[in-house]
Structures are given as C-alpha cells and as structure tokens.
C-alpha positions in Angstrom: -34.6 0.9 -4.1 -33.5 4.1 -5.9 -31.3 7.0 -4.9 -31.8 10.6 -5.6 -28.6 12.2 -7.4 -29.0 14.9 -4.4 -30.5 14.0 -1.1 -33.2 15.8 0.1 -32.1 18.0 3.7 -32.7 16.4 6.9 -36.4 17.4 8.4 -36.0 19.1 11.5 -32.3 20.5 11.3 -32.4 22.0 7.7 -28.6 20.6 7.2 -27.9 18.4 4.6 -27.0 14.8 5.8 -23.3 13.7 5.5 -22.4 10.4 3.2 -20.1 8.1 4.7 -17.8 5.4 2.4 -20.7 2.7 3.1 -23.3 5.0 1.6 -21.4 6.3 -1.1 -20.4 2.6 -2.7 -24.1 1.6 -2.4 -25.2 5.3 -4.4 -22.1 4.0 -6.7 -23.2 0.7 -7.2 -27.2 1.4 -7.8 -26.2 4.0 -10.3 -23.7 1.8 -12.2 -26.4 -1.2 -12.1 -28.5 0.3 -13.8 -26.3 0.1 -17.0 -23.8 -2.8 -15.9 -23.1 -5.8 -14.1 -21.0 -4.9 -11.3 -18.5 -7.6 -10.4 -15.9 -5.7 -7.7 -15.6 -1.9 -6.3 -13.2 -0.2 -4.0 -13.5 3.3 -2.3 -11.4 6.0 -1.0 -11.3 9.9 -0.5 -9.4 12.0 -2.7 -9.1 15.8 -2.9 -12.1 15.9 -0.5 -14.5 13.3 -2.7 -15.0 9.8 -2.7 -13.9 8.0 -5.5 -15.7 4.7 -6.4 -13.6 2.4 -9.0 -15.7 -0.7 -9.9 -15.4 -3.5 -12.0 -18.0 -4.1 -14.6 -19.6 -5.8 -17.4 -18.2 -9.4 -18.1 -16.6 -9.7 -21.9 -14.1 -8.0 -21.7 -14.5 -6.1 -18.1 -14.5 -2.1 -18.1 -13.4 -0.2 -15.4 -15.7 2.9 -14.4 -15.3 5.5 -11.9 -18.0 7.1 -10.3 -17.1 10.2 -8.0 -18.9 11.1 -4.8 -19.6 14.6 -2.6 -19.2 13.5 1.0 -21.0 16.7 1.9 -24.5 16.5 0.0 -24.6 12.5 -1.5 -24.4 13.8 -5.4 -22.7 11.9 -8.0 -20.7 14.5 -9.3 -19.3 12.3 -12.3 -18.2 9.0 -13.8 -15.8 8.1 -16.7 
C-alpha cells in the first residue's frame, strides 16, 4: 500500500481531507520503510505540523524526522 506525497481532494466537497496523528505516523512510516527498518516512532504537533521521530536501521540505530502538514497529508521534510 502506497501513499501519495499530496492527497488527492475529497470527491464531492472539493476540500482537501484533514490528517489526523494516526494517519500521519502510517504516511511516516511507509515513507521511511522504504529506505529503513523502522524499529519505534512517536508523534506530536509542533508549530502547527506533525512531527514524526522514528527509530531506524539496526547497527548502530539513526534517528530520522519526518514532518507532516495536518491540512493537506504532504510530507513537507525529513532530516
């Protein structure tokens, strides 16, 4: 199952669908498996985004942060 970076509008209303902390640490996650193994995340809002912090690889562990529009879905980053 594969995400779009931007979610398409919803049909009927022409507004863009809202993502909620459950939907933006499973957009997190699929994009960060494709690279990594992901072994542990944790999410919160900050400055109006969601903030994805997750544990990967396995020798030695990275931590990567992928950032999240609550508005529209996008991945707006990840460092």
């Amino acid at each position: 199952m594969g995400y779009k970076v931007v979610p398409d509008e919803d049909k009927g209303t022409g507004q863009a669908r809202r993502c909620g902390r459950a939907e933006a640490l499973d957009r997190a996650r699929w994009f960060l498996e494709q690279h990594y193994s992901v072994l542990a995340s944790q999410v919160h809002m900050e400055k109006g985004r969601w903030i994805i912090t997750a544990q990967v690889g396995l020798h030695p562990p990275l931590t990567k942060c992928v950032s999240i529009d609550p508005a529209s879905g996008a991945i707006l980053g990840c460092a």
